[in-house]
C-alpha positions as CSV (number, residue, x, y, z in Angstrom):
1,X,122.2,49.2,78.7
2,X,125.8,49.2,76.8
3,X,127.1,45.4,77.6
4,X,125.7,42.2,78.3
5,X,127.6,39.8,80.2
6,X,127.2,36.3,79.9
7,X,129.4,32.8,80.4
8,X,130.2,31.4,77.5
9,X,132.4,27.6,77.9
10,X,133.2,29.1,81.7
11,X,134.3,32.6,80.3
12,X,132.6,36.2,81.0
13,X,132.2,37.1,77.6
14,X,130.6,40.9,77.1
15,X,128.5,40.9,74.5
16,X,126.4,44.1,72.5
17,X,123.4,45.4,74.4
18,X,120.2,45.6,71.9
19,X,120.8,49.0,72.1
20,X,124.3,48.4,70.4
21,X,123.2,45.9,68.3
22,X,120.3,47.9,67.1
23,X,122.1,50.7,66.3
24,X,124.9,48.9,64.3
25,X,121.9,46.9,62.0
26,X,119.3,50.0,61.9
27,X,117.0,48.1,64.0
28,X,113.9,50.0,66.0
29,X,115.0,49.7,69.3
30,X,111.7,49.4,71.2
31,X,112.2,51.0,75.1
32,X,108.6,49.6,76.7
33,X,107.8,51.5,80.3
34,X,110.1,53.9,79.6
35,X,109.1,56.5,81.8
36,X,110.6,53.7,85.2
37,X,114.2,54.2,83.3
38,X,116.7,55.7,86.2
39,X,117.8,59.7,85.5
40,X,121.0,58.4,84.6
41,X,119.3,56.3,81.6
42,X,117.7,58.8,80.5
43,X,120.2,61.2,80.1
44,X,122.4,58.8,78.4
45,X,119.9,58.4,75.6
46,X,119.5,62.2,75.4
47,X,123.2,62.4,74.6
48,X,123.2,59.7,71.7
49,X,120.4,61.8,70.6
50,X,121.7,65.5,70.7
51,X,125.2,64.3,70.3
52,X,125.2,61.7,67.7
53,X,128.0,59.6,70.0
54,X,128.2,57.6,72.8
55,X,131.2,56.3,74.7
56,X,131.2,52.6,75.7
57,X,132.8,50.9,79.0
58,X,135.2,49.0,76.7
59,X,136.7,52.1,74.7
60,X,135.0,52.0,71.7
61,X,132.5,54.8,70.4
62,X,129.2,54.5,68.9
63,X,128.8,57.9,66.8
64,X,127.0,58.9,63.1
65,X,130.2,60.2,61.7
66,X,133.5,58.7,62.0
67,X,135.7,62.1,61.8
68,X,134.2,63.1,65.0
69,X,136.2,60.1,66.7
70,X,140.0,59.9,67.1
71,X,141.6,56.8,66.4
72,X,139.9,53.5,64.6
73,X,137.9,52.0,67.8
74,X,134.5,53.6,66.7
75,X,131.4,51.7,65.8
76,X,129.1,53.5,63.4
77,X,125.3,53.9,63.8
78,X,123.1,53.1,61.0
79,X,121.2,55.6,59.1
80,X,117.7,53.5,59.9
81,X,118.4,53.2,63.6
82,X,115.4,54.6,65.2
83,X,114.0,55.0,69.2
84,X,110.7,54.1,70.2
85,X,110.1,55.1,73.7
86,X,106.8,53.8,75.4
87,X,105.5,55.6,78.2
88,X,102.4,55.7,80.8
89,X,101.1,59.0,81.8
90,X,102.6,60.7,84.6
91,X,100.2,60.4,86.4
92,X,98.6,57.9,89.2
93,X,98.7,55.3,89.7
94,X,101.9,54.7,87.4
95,X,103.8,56.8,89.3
96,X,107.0,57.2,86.4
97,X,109.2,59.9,85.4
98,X,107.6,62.9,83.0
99,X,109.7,61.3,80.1
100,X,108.2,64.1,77.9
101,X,109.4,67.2,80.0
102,X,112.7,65.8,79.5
103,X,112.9,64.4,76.4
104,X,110.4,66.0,74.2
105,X,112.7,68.5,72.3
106,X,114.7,65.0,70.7
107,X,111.8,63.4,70.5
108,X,108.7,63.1,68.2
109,X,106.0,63.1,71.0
110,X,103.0,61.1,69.8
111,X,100.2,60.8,72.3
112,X,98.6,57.0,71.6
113,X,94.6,57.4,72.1
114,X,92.3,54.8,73.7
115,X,91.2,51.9,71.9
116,X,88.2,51.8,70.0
117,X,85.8,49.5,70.2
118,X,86.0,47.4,66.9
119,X,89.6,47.0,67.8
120,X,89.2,46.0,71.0
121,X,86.5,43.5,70.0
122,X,89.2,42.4,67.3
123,X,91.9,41.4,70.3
124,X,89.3,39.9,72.7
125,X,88.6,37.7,69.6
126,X,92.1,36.9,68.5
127,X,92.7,35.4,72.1
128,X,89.4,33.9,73.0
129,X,88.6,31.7,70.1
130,X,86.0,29.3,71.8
131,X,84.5,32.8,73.7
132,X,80.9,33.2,72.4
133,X,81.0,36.7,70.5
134,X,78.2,38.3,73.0
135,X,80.6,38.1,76.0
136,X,83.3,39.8,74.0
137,X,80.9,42.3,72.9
138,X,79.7,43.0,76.8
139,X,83.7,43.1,78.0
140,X,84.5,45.6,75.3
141,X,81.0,48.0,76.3
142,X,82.4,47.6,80.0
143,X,85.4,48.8,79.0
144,X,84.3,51.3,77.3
145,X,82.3,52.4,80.3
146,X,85.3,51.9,82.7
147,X,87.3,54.5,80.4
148,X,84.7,57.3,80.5
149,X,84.6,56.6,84.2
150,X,88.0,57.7,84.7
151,X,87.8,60.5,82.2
152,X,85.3,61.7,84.3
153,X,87.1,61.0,87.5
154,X,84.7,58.4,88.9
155,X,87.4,55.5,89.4
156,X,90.9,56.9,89.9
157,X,92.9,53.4,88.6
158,X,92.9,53.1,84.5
159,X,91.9,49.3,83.8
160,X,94.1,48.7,80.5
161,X,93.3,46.3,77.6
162,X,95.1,43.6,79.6
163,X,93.2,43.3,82.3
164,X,89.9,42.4,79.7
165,X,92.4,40.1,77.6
166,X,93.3,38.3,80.9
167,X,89.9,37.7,81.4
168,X,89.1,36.1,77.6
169,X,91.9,34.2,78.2
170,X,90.2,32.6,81.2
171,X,87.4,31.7,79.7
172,X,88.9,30.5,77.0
173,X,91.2,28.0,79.4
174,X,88.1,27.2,81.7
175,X,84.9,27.5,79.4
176,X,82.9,25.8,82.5
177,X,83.7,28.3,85.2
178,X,82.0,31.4,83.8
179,X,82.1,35.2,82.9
180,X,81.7,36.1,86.6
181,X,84.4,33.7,88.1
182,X,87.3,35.1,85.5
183,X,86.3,38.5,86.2
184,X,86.8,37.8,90.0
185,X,89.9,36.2,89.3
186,X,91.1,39.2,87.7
187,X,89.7,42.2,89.6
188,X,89.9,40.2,92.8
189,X,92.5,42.9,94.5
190,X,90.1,45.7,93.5
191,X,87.3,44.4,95.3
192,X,89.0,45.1,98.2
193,X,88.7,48.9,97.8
194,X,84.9,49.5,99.0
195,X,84.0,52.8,96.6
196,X,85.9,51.2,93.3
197,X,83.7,48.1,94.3
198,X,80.6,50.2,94.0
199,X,81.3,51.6,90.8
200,X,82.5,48.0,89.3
201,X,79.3,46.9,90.3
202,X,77.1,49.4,88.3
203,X,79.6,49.2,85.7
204,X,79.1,45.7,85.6
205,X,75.7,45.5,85.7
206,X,75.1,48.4,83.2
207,X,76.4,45.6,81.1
208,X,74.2,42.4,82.3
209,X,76.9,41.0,84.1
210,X,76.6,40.2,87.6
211,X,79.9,40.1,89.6
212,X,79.8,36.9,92.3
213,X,80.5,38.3,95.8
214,X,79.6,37.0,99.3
215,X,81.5,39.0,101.6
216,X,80.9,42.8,102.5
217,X,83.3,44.9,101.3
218,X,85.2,47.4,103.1
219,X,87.7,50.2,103.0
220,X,91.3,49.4,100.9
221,X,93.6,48.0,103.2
222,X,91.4,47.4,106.3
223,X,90.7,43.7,105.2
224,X,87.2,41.7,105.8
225,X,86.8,40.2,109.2
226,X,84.2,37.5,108.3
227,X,81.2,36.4,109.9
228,X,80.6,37.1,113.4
229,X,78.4,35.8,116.0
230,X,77.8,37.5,119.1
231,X,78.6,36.0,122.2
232,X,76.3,37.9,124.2
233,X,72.5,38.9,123.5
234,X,71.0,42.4,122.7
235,X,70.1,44.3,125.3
236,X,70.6,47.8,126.1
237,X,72.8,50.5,123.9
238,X,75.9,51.7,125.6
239,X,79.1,53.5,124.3
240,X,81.5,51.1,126.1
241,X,84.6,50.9,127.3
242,X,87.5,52.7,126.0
243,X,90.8,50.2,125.5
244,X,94.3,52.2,125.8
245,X,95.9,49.7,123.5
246,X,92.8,49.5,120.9
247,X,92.9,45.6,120.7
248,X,90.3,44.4,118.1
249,X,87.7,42.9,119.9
250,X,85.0,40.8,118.1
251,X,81.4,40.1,119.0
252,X,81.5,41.0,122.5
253,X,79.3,43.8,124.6
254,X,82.6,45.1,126.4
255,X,84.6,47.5,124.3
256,X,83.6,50.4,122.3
257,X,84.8,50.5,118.8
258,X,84.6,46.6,118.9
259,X,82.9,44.9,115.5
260,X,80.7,42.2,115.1
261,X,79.1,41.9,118.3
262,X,76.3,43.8,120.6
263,X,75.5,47.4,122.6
264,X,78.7,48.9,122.0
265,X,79.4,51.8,119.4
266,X,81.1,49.6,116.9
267,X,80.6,48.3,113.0
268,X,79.4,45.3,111.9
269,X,77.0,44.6,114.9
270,X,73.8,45.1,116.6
271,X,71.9,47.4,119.2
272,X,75.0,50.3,119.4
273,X,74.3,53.8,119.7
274,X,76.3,55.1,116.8
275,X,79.4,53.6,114.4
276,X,82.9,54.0,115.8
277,X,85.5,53.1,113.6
278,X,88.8,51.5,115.4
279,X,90.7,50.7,112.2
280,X,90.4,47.3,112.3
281,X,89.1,44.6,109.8
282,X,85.2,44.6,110.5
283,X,83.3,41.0,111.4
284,X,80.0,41.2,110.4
285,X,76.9,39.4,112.0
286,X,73.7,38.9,109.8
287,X,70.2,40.3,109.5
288,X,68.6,37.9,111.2
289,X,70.7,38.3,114.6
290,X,70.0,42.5,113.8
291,X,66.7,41.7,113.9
292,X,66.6,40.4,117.3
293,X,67.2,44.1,118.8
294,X,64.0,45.1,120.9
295,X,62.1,47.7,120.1
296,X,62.5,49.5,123.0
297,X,66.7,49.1,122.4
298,X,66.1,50.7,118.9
299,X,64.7,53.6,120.5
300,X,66.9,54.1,122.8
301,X,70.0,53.2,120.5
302,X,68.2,56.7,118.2
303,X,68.4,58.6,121.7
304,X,71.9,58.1,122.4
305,X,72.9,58.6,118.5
306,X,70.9,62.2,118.8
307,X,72.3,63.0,122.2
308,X,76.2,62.0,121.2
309,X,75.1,64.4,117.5
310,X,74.4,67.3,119.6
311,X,76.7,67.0,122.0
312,X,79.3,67.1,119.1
313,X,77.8,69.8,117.2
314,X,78.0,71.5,120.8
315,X,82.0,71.1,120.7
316,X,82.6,72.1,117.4
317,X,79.8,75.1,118.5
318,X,77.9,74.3,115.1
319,X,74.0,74.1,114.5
320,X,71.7,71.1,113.3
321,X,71.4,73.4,109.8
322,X,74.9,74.0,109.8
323,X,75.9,70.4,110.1
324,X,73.0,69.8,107.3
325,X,74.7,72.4,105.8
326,X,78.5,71.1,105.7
327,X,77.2,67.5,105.2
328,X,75.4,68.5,102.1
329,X,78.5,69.7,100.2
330,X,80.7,67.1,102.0
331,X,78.2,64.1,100.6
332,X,78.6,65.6,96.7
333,X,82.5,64.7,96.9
334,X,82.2,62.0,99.3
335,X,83.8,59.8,96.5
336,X,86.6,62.0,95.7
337,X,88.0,62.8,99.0
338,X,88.2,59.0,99.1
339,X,90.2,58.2,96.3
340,X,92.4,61.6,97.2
341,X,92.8,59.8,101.3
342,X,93.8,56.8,99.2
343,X,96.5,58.2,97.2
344,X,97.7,59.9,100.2
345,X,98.0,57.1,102.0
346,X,99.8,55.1,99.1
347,X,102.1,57.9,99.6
348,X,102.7,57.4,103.1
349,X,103.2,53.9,102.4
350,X,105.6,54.5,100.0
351,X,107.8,56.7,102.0
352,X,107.4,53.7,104.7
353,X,108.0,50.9,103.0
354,X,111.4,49.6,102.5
355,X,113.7,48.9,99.1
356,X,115.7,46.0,97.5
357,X,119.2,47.7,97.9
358,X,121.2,46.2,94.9
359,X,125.2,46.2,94.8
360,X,125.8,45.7,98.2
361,X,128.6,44.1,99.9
362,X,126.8,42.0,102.5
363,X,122.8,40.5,102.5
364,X,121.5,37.9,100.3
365,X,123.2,36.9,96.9
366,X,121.8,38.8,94.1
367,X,120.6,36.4,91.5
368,X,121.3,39.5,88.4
369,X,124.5,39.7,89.0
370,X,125.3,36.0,89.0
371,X,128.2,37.2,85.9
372,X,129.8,39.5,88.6
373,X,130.3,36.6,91.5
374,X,132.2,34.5,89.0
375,X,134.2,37.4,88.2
376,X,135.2,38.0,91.9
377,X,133.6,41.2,92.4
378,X,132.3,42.0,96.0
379,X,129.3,43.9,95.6
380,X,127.1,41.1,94.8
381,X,124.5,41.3,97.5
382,X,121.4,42.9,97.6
383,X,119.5,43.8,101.3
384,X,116.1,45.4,102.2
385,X,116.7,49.0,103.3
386,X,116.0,52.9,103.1
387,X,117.5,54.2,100.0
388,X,119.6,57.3,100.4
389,X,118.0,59.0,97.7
390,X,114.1,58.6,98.6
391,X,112.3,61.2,97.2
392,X,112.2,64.5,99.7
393,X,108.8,65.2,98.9
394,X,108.2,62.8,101.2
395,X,110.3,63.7,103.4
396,X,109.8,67.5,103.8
397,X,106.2,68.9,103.9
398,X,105.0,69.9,100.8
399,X,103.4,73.5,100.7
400,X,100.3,73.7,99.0
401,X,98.5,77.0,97.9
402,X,95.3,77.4,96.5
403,X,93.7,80.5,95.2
404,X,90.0,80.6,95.4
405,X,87.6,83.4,92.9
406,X,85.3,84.5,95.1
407,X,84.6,87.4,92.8
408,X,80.8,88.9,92.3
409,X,80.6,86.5,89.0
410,X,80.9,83.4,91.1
411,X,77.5,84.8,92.5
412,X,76.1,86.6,90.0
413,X,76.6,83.6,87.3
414,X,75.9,80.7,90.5
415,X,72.8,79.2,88.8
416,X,75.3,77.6,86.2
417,X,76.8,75.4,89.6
418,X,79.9,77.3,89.5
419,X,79.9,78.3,92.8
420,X,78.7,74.7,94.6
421,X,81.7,73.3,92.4
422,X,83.8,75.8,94.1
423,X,82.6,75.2,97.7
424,X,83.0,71.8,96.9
425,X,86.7,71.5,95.4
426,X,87.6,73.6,98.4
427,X,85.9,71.4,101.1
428,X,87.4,68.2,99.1
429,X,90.8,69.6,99.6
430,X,90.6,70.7,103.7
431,X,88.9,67.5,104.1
432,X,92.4,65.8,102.4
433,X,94.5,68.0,104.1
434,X,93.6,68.6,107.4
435,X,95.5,67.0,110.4
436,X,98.7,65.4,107.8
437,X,101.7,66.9,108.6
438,X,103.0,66.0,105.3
439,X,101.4,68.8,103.7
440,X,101.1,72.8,104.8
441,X,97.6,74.2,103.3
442,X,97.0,77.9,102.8
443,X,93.6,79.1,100.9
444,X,93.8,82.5,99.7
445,X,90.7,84.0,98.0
446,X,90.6,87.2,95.6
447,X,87.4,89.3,94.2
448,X,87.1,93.1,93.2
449,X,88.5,94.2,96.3
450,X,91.3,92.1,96.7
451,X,94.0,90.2,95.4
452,X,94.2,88.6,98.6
453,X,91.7,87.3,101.2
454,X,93.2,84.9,103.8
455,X,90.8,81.7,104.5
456,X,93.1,78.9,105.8
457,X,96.3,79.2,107.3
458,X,98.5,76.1,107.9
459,X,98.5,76.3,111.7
460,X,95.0,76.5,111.5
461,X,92.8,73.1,113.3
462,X,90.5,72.2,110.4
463,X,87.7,70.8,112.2
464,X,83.6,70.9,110.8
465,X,82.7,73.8,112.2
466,X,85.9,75.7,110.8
467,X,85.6,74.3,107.7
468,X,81.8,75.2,107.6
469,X,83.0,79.0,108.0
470,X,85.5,79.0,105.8
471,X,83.2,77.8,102.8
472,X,80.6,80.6,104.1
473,X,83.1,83.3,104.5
474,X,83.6,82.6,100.8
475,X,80.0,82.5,99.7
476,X,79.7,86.3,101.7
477,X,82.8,87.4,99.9
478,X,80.8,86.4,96.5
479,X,77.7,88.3,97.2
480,X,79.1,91.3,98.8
481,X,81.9,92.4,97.2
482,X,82.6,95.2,94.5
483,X,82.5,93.9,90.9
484,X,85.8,93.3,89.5
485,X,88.6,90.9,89.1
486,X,92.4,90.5,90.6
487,X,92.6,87.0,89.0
488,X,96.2,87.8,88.0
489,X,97.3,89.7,90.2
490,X,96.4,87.1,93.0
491,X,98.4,84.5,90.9
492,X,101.2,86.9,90.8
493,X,101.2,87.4,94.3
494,X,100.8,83.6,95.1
495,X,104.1,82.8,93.3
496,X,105.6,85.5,94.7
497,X,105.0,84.6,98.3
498,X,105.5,81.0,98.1
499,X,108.0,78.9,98.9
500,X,110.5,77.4,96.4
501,X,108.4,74.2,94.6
502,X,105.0,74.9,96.6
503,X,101.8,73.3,94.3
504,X,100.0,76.6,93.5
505,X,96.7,75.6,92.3
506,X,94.5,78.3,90.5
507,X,90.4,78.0,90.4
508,X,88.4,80.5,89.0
509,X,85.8,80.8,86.4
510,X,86.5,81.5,82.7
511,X,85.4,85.7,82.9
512,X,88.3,86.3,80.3
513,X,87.2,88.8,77.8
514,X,85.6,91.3,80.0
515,X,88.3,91.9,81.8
516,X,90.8,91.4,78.9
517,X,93.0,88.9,80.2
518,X,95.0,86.5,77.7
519,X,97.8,84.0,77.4
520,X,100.6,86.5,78.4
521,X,98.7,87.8,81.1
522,X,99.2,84.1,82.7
523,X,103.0,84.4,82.4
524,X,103.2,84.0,86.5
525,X,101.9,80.4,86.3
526,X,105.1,79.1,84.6
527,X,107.4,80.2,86.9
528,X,110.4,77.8,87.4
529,X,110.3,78.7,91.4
530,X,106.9,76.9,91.8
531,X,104.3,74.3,90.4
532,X,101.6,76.5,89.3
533,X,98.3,75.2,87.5
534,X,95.1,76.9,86.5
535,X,91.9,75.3,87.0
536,X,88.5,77.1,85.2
537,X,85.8,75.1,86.6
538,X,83.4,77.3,84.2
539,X,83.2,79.5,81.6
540,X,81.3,82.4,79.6
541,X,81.1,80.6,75.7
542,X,84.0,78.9,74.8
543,X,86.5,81.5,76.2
544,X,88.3,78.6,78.5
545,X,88.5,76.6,75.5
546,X,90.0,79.3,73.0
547,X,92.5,80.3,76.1
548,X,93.9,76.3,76.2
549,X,94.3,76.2,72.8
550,X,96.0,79.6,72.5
């Protein structure tokens, strides 16, 4: 960030970083990503900032005014010099450093809106010269769509201006290939992802534009066995055997949980019972072979699918209705609790995958520090390995709290959705949740009554059936309680009981002026011991929005 080394006629020579040289010319030093800069990066730019100075390896002293510096060896920053930091949201899937929390008070924050359209169309134009102007205009309408889609939290990745360029580009370089054919090349990886496949579609096709696609797409990460052909014919459904070592196994008749092939509980095949998922890439045999099941096989194959239902519904001691029940809400955020498994397990990942360890003393040469090996230094290398300072949250479970309102005006105001949104932000997160030792879960409702009403526990086993009675406890608590509200005190008490950094997450609906609460009334929810947030999922007027913008 200070020096740049560099051989010059066979000598090291050190020369000024840009941030040096742009602070010597009063240049705009332009940091792009800024938000992947190390801590220590960071807080050396907020000292040159609140301290006007900054000390270089070689002795000298890059400050605004020279009679703060003993002795000659000082380097003077230009009056002009300016910092342009450019940052992704802190969010998923980037994945960087809240630059803002940390730098905002030195900083003029500036929050860059989407693209509009025209200028959008403008880019698009500027790099597909030959591209006829009704294909631009469709890209730029998809876009658009593909923006409001993750506003509203239908796609969970943000497809940048890039990604549209990459594909006018394309078609510039191969006119004869098509519009579909450069949009697979580009959104190739996506397709992967079954759900984010969905929505491209529609998207897509919203649009007139068809994207090309053969194969059957499955779940991220589980991959797409192919075509299978069953080595045995239909006959009669089974469950089938249960393999200790869960071996894929591929269009036989054998081994439940098998894909592509006959009889068996499986995916991908013909004549089973029921689906059983083994977590392993799913072969997939066609129509016509699916409709060579007998009649009599389909029947029976409907039997054993209502037989295994009840007999599960028996376990988790649930009704058919209450199983219509749970699958009702469950089916309304069916999506979500995808994309949330998905980031969960790019966490996991994460915390398993291993690291480029740089400046090490043994491994494979490091081709960055190329300077450094001429100059004899040892710590050249660089190895795959667990870094010492991998992030604890993934190391330690993380504590999650979340306070439900199941106050009278959940019920009283329910025809407004308020309530199903409830039910369903709740099921979402036990669905998420439940079974990962990564995280502990505690649900606490409050109402007129209470400040505190205990629904989940962490030791609790979050199976249907549990979960079913948890989101009816809640609707009982909404109907029968006293009127009344303990929405702060029931924050309050949630801070005060959690653990040092638990996520404290807040949902309730906007009742605000009848019961007189404002801003400082919500003091609890920036307490430095925990990460609290508020969530109104409804509101009487526009008192949410007045209270966000107090």
């Amino acid at each position: 960030l200070m020096l740049s080394p560099s051989v010059e006629d066979g000598k090291i020579v050190f020369n000024d970083s840009p941030l040096i040289r742009a602070a010597k010319n009063g240049r705009i030093l332009v940091l792009d990503e800024a938000d992947k800069a190390p801590t220590e990066v960071v807080a050396l730019l907020k000292g040159l900032i609140e301290d006007g100075q900054l000390s270089l390896p070689d002795g000298r002293v890059l400050c605004y005014d020279e009679s703060d510096v003993h002795g000659s060896n000082h380097i003077k920053i230009h009056p002009d010099f300016r910092i342009w930091a450019l940052t992704n949201p802190a969010v998923f899937p980037f994945q960087g450093n809240d630059l803002s929390r940390h730098m905002s008070d030195v900083f003029a924050c500036h929050i860059v809106p989407p693209m509009d359209e025209e200028s959008h169309r403008r880019i698009l134009t500027s790099y597909g010269k030959g591209v006829h102007p009704d294909v631009i205009n469709k890209l730029v309408k998809v876009w658009e769509d593909l923006r409001v889609a993750h506003e509203t939290g239908v796609i969970s990745y943000i497809f940048s201006v890039r990604e549209s360029v990459s594909i006018v580009k394309h078609l510039s370089a191969f006119p004869d290939e098509g519009v579909q054919t450069a949009i697979e090349n580009v959104l190739a990886f996506d397709r992967l992802d079954a759900s984010l496949s969905n929505h491209l579609n529609k998207i897509f096709r919203n649009q007139g534009i068809k994207m090309v696609t053969k194969e059957k797409v499955v779940e991220a990460g589980r991959g797409v066995g192919g075509i299978s052909t069953p080595k045995t014919r239909a006959s009669s459904p089974k469950h089938g055997k249960e393999d200790p070592d869960n071996t894929p196994h591929v269009g036989g008749n054998t081994w439940a949980g098998g894909t592509g092939g006959s009889d068996t509980a499986g995916l991908g095949g013909r004549g089973g019972p029921y689906r059983l998922d083994k977590g392993h890439p799913i072969h997939q045999i066609s129509d016509e072979m699916k409709a060579q099941v007998s009649e009599e096989a389909k029947q029976r194959a409907k039997e054993m699918a209502n037989e295994a239902l009840a007999k599960k519904l028996e376990e988790l001691n649930m009704g058919k209705l209450d199983w219509e029940r749970y699958n009702s809400v469950r089916a309304r955020v069916e999506e979500n609790i995808k994309d949330m498994k998905r980031y969960l397990k790019d966490l996991k990942k994460r915390k398993e995958e291993r690291q480029w360890l740089h400046r090490q003393t043994s491994g494979e040469l490091d081709e960055n520090r190329l300077v450094e090996v001429l100059a004899g230094e040892r710590d050249v290398f660089k190895r795959r390995g667990n870094p010492a300072d991998r992030d604890t949250f993934l190391s330690n479970p993380i504590n999650i709290k979340l306070v439900v309102d199941v106050s009278a005006s959940m019920y009283r105001f329910g025809y407004d959705g308020r309530l199903e949104r409830l039910l369903e932000a709740t099921l979402m997160i036990m669905e998420c949740f439940k079974g990962d030792k990564r995280f502990n879960l505690h649900i606490t409702g409050h109402n007129g009554s209470s400040p505190t009403i205990d629904l989940v526990h962490p030791s609790m086993e979050l199976d249907e059936a549990t979960q079913l009675r948890v989101l009816e406890s809640m609707v009982a608590h909404t109907q029968y309680t006293y009127a009344g509200d303990h929405t702060i005190e029931a924050i309050e008490v949630a801070v005060e009981e959690s653990a040092p950094d638990t996520l404290v997450i807040a949902i309730s609906d906007a009742n605000l002026n009848r019961y007189d609460i404002t801003l400082k009334d919500l003091k609890p929810l920036q307490s430095a011991k925990v990460h609290a947030h508020l969530i109104f999922i409804a509101s009487l007027g526009d008192e949410a929005a007045a209270l966000a913008k107090a």
